[in-house]
GUROZA-179980 format. One line per field, with one value per atom (N, C-alpha, C, O): x, y, z; residue in three letters; atom name. Coordinates in steps of 0.2 Angstrom, whole numbers, plus 2048, in hexadecimal, padded with zeros to 3 digits. Each point is the difference from the previous one (the first is absolute). Layout:
u <- X, ...
v <- Y, ...
w <- Z, ...
residu <- Ala, ...
atome <- CA, ...
//
This chain:
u <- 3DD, 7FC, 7F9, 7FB, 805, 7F6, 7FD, 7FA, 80A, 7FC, 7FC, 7FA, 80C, 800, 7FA, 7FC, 803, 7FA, 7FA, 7FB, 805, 7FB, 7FB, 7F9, 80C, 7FF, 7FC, 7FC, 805, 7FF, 7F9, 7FC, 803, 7FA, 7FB, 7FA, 807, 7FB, 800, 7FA, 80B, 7FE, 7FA, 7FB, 808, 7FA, 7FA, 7FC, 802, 7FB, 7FB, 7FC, 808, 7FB, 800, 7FB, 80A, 7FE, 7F8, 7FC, 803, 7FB, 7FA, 7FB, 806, 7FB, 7FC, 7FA, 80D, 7FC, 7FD, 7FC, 806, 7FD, 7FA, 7FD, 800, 7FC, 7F9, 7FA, 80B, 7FA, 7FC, 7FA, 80B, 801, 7FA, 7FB, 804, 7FC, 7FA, 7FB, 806, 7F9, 7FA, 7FA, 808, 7FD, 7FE, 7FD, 806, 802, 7F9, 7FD, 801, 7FA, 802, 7FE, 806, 801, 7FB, 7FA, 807, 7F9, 804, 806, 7F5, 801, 800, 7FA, 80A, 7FE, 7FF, 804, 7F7, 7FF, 807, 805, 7FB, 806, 7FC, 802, 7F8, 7FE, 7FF, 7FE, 802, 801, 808, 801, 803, 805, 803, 802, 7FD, 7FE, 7FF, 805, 7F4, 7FC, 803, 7FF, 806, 801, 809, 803, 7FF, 807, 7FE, 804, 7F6, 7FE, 7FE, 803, 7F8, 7FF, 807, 800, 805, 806, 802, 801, 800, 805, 7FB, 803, 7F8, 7FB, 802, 802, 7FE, 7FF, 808, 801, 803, 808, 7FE, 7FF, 800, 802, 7FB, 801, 7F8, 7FD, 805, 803, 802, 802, 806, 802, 802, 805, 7FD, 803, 7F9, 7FD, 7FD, 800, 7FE, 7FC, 808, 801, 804, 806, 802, 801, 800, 804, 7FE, 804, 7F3, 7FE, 801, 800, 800, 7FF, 808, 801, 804, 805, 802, 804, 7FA, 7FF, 7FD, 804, 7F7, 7FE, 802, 800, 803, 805, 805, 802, 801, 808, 7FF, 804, 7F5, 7FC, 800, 803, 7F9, 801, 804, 800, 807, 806, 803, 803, 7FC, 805, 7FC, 803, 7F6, 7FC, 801, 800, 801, 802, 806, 800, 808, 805, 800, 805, 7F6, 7FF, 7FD, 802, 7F8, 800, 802, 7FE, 808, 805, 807, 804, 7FD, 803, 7FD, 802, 7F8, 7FF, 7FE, 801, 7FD, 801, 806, 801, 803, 807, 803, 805, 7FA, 7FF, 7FE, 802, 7F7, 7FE, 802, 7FE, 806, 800, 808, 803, 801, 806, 800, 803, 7F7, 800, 7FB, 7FF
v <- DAB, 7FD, 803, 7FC, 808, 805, 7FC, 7FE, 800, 7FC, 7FA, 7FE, 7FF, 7F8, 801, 7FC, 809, 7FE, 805, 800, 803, 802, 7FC, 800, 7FC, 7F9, 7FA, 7FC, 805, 7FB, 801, 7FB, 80D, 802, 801, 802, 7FD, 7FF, 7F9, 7FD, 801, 7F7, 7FD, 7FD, 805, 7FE, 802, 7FC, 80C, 803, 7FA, 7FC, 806, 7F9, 7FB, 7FC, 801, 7F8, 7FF, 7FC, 80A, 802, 801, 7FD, 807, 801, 7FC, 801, 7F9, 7F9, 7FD, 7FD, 803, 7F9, 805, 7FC, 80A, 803, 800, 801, 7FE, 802, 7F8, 7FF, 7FC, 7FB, 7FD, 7FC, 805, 800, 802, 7FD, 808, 803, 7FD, 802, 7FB, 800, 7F7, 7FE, 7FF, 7F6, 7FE, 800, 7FD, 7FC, 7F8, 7FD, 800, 7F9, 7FC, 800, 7FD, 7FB, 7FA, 7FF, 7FC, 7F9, 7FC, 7FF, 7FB, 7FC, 7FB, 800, 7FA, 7F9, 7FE, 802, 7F7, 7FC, 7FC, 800, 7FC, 7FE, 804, 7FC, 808, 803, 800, 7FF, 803, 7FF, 7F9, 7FF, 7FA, 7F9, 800, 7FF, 801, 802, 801, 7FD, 808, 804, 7FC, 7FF, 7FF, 7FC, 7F9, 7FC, 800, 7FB, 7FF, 7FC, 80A, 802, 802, 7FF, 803, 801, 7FA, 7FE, 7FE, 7FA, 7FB, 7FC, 803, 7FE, 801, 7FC, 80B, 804, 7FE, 801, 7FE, 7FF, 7F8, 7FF, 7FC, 7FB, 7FE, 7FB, 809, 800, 800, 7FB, 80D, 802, 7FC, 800, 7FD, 7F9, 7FB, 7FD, 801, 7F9, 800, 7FB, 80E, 802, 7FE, 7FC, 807, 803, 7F9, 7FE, 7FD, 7F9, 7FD, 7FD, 803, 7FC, 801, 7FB, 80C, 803, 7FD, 7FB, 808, 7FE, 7F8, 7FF, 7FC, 7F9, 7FF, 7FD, 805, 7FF, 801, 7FE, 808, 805, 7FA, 7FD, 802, 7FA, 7FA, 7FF, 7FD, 7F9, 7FF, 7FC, 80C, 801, 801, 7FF, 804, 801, 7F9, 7FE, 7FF, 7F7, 7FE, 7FF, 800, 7FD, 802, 7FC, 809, 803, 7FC, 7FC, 806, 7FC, 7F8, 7FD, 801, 7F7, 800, 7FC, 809, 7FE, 801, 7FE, 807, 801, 7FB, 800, 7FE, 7FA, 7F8, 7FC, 804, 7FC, 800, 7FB, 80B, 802, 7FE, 7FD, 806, 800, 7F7, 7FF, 7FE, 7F8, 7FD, 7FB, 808, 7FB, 802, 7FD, 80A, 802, 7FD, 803, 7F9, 7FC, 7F8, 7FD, 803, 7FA, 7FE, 7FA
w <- 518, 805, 801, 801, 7FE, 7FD, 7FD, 801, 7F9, 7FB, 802, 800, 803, 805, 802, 7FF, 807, 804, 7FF, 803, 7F7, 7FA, 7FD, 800, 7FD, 7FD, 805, 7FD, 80A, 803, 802, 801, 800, 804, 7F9, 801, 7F8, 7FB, 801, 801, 7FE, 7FE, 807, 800, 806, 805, 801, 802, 7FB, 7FD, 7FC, 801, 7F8, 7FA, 802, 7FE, 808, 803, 803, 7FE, 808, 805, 7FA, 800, 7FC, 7FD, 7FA, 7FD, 803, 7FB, 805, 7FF, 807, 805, 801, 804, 7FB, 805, 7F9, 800, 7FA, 7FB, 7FF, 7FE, 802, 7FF, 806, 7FD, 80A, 806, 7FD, 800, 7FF, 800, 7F9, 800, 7FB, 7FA, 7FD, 7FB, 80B, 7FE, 800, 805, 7F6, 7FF, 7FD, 7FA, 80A, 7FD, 7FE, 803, 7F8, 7FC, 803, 800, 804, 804, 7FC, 7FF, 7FD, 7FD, 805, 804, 7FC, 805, 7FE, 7FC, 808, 7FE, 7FB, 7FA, 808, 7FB, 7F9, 7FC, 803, 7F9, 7FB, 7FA, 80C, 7FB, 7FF, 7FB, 80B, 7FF, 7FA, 7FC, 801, 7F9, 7FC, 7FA, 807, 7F9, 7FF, 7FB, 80B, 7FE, 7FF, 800, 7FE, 800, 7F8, 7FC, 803, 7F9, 7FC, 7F9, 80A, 7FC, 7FE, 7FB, 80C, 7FC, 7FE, 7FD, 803, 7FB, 7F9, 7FC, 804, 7F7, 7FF, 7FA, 809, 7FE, 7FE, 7FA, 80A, 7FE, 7FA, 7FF, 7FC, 7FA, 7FF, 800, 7FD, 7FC, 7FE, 7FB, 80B, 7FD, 7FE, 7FB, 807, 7FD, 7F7, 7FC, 804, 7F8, 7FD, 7FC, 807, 7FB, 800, 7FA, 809, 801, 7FB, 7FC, 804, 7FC, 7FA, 7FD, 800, 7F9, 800, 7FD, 806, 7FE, 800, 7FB, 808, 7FF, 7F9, 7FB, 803, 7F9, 7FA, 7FB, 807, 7FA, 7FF, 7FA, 80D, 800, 7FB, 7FB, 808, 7FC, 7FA, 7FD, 800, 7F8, 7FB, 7FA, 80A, 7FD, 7FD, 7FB, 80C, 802, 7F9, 7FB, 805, 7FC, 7F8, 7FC, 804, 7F8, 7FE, 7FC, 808, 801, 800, 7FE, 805, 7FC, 7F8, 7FC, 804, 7F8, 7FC, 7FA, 808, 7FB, 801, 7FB, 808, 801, 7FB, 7FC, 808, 7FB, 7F9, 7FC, 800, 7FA, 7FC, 7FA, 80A, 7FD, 801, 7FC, 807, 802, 7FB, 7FD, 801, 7FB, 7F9, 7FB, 803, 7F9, 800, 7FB, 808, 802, 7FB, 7FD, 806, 7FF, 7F7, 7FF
residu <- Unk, Unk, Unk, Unk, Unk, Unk, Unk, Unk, Unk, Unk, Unk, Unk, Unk, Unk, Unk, Unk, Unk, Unk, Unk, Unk, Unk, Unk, Unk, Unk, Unk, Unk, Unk, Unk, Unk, Unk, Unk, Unk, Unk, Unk, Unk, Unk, Unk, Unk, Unk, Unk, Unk, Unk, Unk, Unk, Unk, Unk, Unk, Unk, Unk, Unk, Unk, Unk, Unk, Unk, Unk, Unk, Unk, Unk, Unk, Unk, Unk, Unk, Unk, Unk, Unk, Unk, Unk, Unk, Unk, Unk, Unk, Unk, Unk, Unk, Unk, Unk, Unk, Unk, Unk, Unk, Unk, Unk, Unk, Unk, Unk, Unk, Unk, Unk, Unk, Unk, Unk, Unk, Unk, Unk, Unk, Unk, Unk, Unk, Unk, Unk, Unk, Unk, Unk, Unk, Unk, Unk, Unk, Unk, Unk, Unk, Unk, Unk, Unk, Unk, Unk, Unk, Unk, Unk, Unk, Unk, Unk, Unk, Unk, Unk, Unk, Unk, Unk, Unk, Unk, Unk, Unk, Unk, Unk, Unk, Unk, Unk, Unk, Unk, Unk, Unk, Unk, Unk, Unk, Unk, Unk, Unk, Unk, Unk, Unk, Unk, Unk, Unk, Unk, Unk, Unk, Unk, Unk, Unk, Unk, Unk, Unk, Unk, Unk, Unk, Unk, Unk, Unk, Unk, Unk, Unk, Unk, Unk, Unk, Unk, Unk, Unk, Unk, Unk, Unk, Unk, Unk, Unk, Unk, Unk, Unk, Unk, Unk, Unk, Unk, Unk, Unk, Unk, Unk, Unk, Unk, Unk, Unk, Unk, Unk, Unk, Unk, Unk, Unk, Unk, Unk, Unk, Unk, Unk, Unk, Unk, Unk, Unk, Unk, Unk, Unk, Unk, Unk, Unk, Unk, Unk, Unk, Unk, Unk, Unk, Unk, Unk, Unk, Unk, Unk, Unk, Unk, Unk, Unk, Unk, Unk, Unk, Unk, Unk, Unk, Unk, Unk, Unk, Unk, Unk, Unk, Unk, Unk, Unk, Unk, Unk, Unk, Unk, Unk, Unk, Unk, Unk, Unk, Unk, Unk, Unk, Unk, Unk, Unk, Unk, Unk, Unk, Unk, Unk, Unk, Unk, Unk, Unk, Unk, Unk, Unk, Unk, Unk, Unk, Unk, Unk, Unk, Unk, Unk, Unk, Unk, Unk, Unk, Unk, Unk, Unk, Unk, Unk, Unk, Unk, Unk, Unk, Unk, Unk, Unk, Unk, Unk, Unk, Unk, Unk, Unk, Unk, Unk, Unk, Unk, Unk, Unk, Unk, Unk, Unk, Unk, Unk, Unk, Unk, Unk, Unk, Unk, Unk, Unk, Unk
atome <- N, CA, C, O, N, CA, C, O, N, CA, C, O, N, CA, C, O, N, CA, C, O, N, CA, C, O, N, CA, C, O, N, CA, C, O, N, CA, C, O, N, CA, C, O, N, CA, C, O, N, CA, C, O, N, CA, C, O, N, CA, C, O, N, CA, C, O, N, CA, C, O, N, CA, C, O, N, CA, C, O, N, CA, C, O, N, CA, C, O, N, CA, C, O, N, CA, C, O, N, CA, C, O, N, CA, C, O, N, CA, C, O, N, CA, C, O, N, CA, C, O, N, CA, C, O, N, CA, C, O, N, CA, C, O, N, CA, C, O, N, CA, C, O, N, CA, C, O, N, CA, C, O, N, CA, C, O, N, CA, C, O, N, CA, C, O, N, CA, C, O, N, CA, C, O, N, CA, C, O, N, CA, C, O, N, CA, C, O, N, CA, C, O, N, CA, C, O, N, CA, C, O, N, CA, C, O, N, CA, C, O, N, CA, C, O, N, CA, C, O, N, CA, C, O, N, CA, C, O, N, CA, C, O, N, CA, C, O, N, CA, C, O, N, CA, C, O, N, CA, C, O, N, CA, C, O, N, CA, C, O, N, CA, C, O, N, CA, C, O, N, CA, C, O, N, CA, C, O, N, CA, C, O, N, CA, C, O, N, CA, C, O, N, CA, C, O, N, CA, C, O, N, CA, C, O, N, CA, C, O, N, CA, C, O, N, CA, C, O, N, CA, C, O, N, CA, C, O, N, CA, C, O, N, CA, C, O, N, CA, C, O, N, CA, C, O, N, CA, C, O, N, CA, C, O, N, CA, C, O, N, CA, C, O
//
């Protein structure tokens, strides 16, 4: 039972004493809203590049494979005949 309310009157101690170290030392940096606006506007800007770069590279990759696969079909078409 000692221990119980031992423990209780330390843990209340470091409580008071984070909230008092915590009071005394707060220098919060204010961002505008208009900034962080900016910077989630800037994100999904810079996201929808990086799908459109990847889409397209991937569309072209896809084109030239298809394209290869016709000329090898018709190769084989015309060494048929």
């Amino acid at each position: 039972m000692a221990h119980n309310k031992f423990f209780i009157v330390v843990l209340f101690f470091l409580c008071n004493l984070a909230v008092a170290l915590t009071e005394s030392t707060v220098s919060c940096y204010r961002i505008e809203p208009g900034t962080i606006a900016g910077i989630i506007c800037a994100d999904v800007l810079l996201t929808l590049i990086i799908v459109i770069v990847t889409y397209r590279c991937a569309s072209l990759r896809r084109q030239k494979i298809e394209n290869a696969n016709k000329v090898y079909m018709n190769v084989r078409a015309n060494c048929k005949s």
